[in-house]
N, C-alpha and C positions, 0 to 999 in steps of 0.2 A: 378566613383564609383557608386555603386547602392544606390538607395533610397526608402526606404518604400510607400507607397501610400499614408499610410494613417501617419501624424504628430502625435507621440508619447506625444507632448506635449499639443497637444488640451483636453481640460475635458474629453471631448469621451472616446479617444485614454486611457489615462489614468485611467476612467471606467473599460474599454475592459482589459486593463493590469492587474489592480487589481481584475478581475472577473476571470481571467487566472489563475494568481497566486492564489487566492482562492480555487478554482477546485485543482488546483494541493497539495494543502496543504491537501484538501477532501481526494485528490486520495492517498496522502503520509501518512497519519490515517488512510485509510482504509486497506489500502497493509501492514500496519505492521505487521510484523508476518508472513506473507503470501507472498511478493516479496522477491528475492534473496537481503542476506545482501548487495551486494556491491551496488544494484539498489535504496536501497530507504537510504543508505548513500549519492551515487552524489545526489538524488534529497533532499537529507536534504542540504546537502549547494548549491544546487540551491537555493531553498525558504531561505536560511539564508544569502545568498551573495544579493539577491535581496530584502528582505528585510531589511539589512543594506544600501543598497546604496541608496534605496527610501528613506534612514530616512535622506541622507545627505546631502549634496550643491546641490542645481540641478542646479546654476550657474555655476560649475564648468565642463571643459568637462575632463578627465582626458585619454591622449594618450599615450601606453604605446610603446615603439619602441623597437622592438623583433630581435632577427638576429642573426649568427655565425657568430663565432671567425675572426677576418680581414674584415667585409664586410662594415665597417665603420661607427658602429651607432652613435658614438661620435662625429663623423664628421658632421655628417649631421645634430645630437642636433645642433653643433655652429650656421652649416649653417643655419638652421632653426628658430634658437633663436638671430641671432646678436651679440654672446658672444664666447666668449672660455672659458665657464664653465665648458665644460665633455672634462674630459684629451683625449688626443692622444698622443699615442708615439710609439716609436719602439715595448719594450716590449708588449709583447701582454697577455692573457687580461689585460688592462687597468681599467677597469669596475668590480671591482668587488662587490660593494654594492648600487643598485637604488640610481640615483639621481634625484630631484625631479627641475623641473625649472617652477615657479608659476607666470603665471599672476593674477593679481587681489587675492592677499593673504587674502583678510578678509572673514574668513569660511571656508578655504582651510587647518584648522589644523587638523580637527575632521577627516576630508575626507583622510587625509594624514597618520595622526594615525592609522585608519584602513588600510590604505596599508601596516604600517607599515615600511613607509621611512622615512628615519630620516634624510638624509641629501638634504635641501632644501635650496633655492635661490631664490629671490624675484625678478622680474624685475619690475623695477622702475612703479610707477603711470603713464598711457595714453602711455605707451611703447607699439608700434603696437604689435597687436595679431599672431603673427610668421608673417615671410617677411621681416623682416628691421631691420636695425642697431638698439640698445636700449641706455640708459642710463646705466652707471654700475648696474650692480644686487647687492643688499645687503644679506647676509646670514640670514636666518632665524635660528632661535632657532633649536640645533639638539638636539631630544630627545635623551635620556640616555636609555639605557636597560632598568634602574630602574626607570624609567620615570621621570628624573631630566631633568630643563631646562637650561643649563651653562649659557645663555642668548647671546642674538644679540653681535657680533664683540670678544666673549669672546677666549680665548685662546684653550679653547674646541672645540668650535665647530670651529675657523678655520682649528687646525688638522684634525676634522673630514670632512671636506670637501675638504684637501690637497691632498686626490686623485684622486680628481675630477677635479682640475685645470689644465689648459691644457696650454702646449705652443705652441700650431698649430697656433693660432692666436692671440697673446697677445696684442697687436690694439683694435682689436674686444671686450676686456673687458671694454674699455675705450670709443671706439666710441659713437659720438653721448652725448658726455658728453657736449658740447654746445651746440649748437640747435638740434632738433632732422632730420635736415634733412644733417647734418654735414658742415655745409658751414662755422663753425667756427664762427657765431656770437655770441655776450654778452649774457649770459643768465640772468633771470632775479636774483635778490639775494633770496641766499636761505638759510632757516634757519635750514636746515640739512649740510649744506657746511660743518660742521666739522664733523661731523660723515662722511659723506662720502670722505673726505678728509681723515682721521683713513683709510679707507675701500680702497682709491685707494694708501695710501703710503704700505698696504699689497699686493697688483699686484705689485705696482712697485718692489718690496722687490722681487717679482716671476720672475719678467722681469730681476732681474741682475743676474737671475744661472735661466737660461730656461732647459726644460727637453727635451732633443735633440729630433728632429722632423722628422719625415718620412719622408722629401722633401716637405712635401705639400707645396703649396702655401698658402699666407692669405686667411683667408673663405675671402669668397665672398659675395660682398654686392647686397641685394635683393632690391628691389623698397618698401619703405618704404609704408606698408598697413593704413589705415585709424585708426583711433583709434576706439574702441568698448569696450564696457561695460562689455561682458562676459569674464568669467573665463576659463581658462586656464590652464592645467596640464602635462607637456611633463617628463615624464620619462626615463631617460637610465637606460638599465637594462643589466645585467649581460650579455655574450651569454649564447643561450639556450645547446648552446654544450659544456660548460666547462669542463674541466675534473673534477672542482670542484664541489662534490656532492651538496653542499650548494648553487653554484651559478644555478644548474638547477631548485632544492625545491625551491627560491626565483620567477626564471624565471614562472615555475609551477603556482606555486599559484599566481602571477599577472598576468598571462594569463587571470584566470579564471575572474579575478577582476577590471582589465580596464575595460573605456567607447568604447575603440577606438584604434585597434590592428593593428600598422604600421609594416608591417614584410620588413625590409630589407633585399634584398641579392646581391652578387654582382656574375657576369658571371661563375665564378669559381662552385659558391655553390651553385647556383641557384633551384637546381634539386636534395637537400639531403635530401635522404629521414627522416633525423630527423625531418627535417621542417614538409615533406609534413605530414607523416607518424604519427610524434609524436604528430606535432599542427595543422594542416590546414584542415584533414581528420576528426578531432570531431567540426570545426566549419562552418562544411556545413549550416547551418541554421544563419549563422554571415554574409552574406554579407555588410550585410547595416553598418557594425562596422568595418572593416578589408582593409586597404590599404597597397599594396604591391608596394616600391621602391626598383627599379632594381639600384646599386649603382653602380659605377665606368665606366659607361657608355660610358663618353670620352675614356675609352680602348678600344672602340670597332669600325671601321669601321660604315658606316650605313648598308651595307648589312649583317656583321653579327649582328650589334645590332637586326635589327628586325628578324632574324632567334633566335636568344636568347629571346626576346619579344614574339615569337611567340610559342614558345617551353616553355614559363613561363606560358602562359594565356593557354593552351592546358594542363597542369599539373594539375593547377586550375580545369579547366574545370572537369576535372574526378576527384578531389575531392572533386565536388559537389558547385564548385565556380565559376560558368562561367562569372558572373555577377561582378566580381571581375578585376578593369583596374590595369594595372602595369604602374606605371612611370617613366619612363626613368631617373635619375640623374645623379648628381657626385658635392659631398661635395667639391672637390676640385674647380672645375669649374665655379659650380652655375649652371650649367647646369640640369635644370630641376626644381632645388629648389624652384623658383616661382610658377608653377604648383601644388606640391606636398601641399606649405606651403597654397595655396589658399583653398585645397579639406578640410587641418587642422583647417584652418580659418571658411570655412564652417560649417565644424561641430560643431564647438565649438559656434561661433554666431545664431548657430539654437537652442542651449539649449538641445538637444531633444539622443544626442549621448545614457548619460547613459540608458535612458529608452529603446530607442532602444535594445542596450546592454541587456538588464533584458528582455525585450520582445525576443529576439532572443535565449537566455538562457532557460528562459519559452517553449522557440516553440521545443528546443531540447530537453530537460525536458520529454514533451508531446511526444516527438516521442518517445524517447525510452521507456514511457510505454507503448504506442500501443500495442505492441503486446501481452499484457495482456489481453486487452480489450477484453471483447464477447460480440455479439449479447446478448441484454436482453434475459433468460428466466423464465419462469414462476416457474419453479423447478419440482419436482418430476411426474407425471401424476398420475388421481384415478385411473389407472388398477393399478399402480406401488404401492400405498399408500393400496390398496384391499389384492393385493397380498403379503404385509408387514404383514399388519393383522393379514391374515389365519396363514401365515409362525410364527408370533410369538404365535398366539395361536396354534398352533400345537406343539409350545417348549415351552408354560405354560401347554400344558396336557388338553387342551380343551376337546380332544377326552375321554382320560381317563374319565374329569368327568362328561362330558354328559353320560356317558356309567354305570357311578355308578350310577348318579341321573333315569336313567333308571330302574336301576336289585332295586335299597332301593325302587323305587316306587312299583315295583311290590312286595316283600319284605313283604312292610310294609300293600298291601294290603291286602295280603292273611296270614298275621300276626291278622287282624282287621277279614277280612270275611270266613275265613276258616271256616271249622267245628272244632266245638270249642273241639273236641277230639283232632285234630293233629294241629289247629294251633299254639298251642305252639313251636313243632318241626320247626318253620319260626323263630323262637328267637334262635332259636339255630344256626340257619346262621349267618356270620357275616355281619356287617352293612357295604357296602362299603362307604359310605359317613361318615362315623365310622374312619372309617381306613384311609381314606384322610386327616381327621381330620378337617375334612368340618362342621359338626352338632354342634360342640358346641355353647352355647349360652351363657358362663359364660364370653365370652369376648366380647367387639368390633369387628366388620369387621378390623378398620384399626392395630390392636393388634395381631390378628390370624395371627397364621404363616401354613400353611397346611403341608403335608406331599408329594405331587407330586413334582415327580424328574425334577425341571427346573434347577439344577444348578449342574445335572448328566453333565457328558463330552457331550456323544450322543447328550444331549437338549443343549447343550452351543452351540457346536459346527452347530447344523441346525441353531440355531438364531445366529451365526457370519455370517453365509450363505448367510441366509436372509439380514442381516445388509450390507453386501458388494452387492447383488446383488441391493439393495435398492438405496445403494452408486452410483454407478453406474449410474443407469436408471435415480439418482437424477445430475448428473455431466454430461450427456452428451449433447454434443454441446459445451460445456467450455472448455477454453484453460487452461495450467499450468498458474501458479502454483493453481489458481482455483477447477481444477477436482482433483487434491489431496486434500484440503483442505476440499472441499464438503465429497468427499469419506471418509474422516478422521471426519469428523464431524457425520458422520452416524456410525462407527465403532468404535467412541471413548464414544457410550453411553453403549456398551454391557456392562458395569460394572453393569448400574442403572438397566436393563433391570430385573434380577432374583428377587429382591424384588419386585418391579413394575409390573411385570406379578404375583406374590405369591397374592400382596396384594389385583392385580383386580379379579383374580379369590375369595380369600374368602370375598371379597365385595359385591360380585356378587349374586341376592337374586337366590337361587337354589329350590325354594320351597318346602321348606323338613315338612312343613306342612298336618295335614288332611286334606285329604276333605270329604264333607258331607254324599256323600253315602256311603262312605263306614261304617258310624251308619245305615244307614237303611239296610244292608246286615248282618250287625252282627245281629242285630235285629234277624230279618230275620232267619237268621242262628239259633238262640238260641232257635227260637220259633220250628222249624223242628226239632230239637236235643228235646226240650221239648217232642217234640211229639212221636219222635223214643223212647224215655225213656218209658212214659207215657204206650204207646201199650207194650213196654218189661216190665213193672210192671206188666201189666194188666192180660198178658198170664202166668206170671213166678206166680202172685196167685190164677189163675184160675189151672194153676198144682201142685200149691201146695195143694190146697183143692182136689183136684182127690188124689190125693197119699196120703189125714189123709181120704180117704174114708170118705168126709164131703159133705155137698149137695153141688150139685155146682150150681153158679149164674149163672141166668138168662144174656145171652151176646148179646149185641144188635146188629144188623145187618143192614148193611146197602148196599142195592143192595144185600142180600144174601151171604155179605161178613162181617164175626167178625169186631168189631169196632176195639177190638185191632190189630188184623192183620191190619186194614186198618190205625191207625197211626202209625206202625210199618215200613209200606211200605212207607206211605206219608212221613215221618221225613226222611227215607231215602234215596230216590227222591230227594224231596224237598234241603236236603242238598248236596245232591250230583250238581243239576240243581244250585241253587244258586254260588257253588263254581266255577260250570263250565262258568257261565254268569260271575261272579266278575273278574275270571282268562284274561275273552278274554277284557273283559270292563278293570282289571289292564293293559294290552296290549296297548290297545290303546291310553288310557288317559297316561300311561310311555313313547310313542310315543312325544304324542303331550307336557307332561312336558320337556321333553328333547330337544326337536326341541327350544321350550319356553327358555331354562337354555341356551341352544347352544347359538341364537343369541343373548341374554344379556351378555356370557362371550365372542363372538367374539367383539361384540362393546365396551366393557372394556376392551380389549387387543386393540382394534384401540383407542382408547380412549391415551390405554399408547405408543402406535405407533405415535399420533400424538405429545405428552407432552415429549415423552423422546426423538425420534427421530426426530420428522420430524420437529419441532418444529429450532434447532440447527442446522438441513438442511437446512431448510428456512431463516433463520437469515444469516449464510454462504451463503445460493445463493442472497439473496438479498444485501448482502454487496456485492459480486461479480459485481453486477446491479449497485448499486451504485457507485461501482470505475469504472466499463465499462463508466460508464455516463461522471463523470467528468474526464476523461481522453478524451473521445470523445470532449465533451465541450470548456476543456485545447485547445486540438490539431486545432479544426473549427475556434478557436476565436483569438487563437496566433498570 
């Protein structure tokens, strides 16, 4: 049988296991949600089977002995234990509720509770650890459904154990009741003598109406093993092939829960695929727990036993079990039983089975979430977070209100520096930043709701666009169920997105302020319209004194030019030049406002790209990271 490198039971080892199981408990929180239901159920009672069993005996090693219908796991119990505890008989199965046969019962109830077997048997104080004849077994307490204890010797619990008594060897319940090496001498007095006196006149009571016997021979006696301190837990358990639904869900569920998975078969069955198919193919990563006896062996010649040996460990082998020895028996014989009872022996005096067990469950744990696992990465790149940006300011109307705060600036210039004749006809325009509903000042930014279309079909529909190409660029190189996750975490915030883009845009300062020149053109302005008036007064009474034939005034000249004519001309120039420099000057400076308003609403659209989106991206790739981790962790350290 194979064996670990490294002992389960040293601090280390133990370290190592608990840092295992830790990771894995990381990795089974972090995948909630996110790994397929039936994957992060097996690893919920992984982590719940392994941590009950570390809570319980680690004196005890507990073997559970697996096998179909006829291949004699009953027999091999006696053989194994020096008793004819687990029935045999014609009728077949025999077996139909785990029987539990306990070395060293103190602590061995808790541990038994959670298996959930109820009907147990004690073998005597310093009774060898499997190999040899014992002292009679006493019955232990069978629990009740209703968790009553009928108590030791009661009339309950020998029914309950009535199926379990066997007449294959009824010797063998008795043996060793004098010395333990059966030579029949005096033993010393004991002050249980009558209780177990009560305990052997119920065999005797079994011995005079036996439950007729398959021919076997009496079990066989093994070379009595040394005594040892450790605990001990041999199970018969149902077969796994019953027709009985009940006896497979028992079989089932103590596969998963043993320290130490004895699978008997015998030449016949050797090769069904219930075994290999149903149990031996998910516990590739179980060598170090798992011994397989080939039973009835004496049926076989030696040339075809080993062509059957050979053709066992070759089945193994490509189920991932090379590492896994078959031993050869026969309950009937004793052929092989010393062998087999030593590998049980071993394990049980190493302490170290269960842990094993919980480590090799951890190692399979860990494999099958690998294929979750991705390479770390960083998450979305800045082209990809650049190109989110623009994409949602393009679906909050960026464009739109660069393009208003552009036309209100020119607007409002030539509203200010016009000639002051037609620049009223500039109020008679409407105000595009009016009409966005961008200007007002009687609320807060975060209270103002604007008027651009971000939550039109058209703008939804470019920002889903964006949102899944985001997804995307943010998800690649991740395996499932990861790159949905990620993708769905970018596409699952378009709800937040239309207030969020409304509110950054009228946050956004758009500077719908004056500015200072344009008082010194109005200025300006008024002073040339002054002047255009001033020369039109000047001429309109110098023709009216011609036409009352009144003297006319003397009119000054200047270059040989009338004063009036010459503010007449200059007013209109002058406002004409003023309007035309304001116009090209409103130009430019609307230019450079807008360029200005552009990039403070694209970085308040990245702003809400980073807060609504990428934010719940990153959270999602990094928890991604974090289960890639501790599943890698699980898997290296198992």
């Amino acid at each position: 049988m194979n064996r670990p490198a490294q002992d389960t039971t040293e601090p280390g080892a133990a370290s190592s296991l608990s840092g295992v199981l830790a990771h894995l408990q990381d990795a089974y929180e972090l995948g909630a949600d996110r790994l397929p239901p039936e994957d992060l159920e097996r690893l919920r009672r992984t982590l719940e089977r392994a941590g009950r069993r570390r809570a319980l005996s680690a004196d005890h090693t507990v073997v559970g002995i697996f096998g179909p219908t006829g291949s004699g796991k009953s027999s091999l119990v006696n053989a194994l234990s020096g008793t004819g505890a687990a029935r045999v008989a014609v009728r077949r199965p025999t077996t139909s509720e785990p029987l539990a046969l306990v070395w060293g019962s103190s602590g061995s109830d808790e541990l038994l509770d959670w298996l959930e077997v109820r009907q147990r048997v004690a073998l005597p104080e310093g009774a060898p650890l499997v190999g040899g004849p014992v002292r009679e077994p006493r019955l232990l307490e069978a629990v009740t459904p209703g968790g009553g204890h009928p108590g030791v010797g009661s009339q309950e619990a020998l029914h309950g154990l009535e199926g379990h008594r066997g007449a294959v060897a009824p010797d063998a319940l008795t043996a060793g009741i004098g010395d333990a090496s059966g030579d029949g001498a005096a033993a010393a007095p004991d002050p249980d003598a009558g209780d177990r006196a009560e305990r052997r006149g119920f065999f005797r009571r079994r011995r005079k109406a036996p439950t007729p016997t398959t021919g076997q021979e009496v079990a066989p006696r093994v070379l009595p093993a040394p005594p040892s301190t450790a605990g001990l837990i041999l199970l018969d358990l149902p077969d796994f092939d019953s027709t009985a639904q009940a006896h497979r869900e028992t079989v089932e569920r103590l596969a998963g829960q043993v320290d130490v998975l004895l699978w008997v078969v015998d030449p016949q069955k050797y090769a069904d695929a219930a075994l290999h198919h149903g149990f031996l193919r998910e516990l590739a990563s179980h060598e170090a727990v798992i011994l397989v006896a080939l039973n009835q062996a004496d049926r076989l010649d030696p040339q075809d036993l080993e062509a059957v040996l050979s053709s066992l460990a070759g089945i193994l082998a490509e189920e991932g079990l090379p590492g896994v020895d078959v031993v050869p028996v026969s309950a009937r014989t004793g052929q092989g039983v010393g062998e087999l009872a030593a590998a049980v022996r071993e394990l049980a005096e190493s302490r170290a089975a269960a842990m094993r067990r919980v480590a090799a469950d951890a190692e399979r744990a860990a494999g099958d979430l690998l294929p979750y696992a991705a390479e770390r990465t960083a998450g979305p790149s800045t082209a990809a977070r650049a190109a989110l940006a623009d994409e949602l300011g393009v679906a909050a109307g960026v464009p739109v209100v660069v393009n208003a705060v552009r036309t209100a600036y020119r607007r409002d210039v030539h509203a200010t520096t016009g000639w002051p004749m037609t620049r009223w006809l500039a109020g008679l325009r409407p105000d595009p930043l009016r009409r966005l509903n961008l200007r007002r000042q009687d609320l807060v930014p975060e209270l103002r709701r604007s008027s651009l279309p971000v939550g039109d079909p058209a703008q939804q529909a470019r920002a889903g666009q964006a949102l899944r190409v985001f997804g995307d660029a943010a998800a690649a190189g991740l395996r499932e169920p990861w790159r949905t996750s990620v993708r769905d975490a970018a596409r699952n915030t378009s709800a937040d997105l239309t207030d969020a883009l409304d509110a950054a845009v009228t946050g956004t300062d758009l500077e719908t302020g004056r500015s200072r020149w344009w008082g010194i053109f109005g200025v300006l302005q008024w002073i040339a319209f002054a002047a255009l008036v001033a020369g039109l007064a000047w001429l309109g009474l110098l023709a009216g004194l011609a036409f009352l034939q009144l003297p006319a005034l003397e009119v000054p000249r200047v270059e040989g030019f009338p004063l009036p004519t010459l503010l007449i001309l200059g007013g209109l120039a002058a406002g004409v030049l003023l309007g035309a420099v304001a116009g090209l000057l409103a130009r430019w400076r609307a230019r450079r406002r807008a360029a200005r308003v552009r990039r403070r609403l694209l970085a308040a659209c990245s702003r809400v790209a980073d807060d609504v989106v990428l934010r719940p991206v990153l959270a999602e790739v990094e928890r991604c990271n974090a289960f890639s981790a501790a599943v890698r962790a699980a898997s290296q350290r198992s």
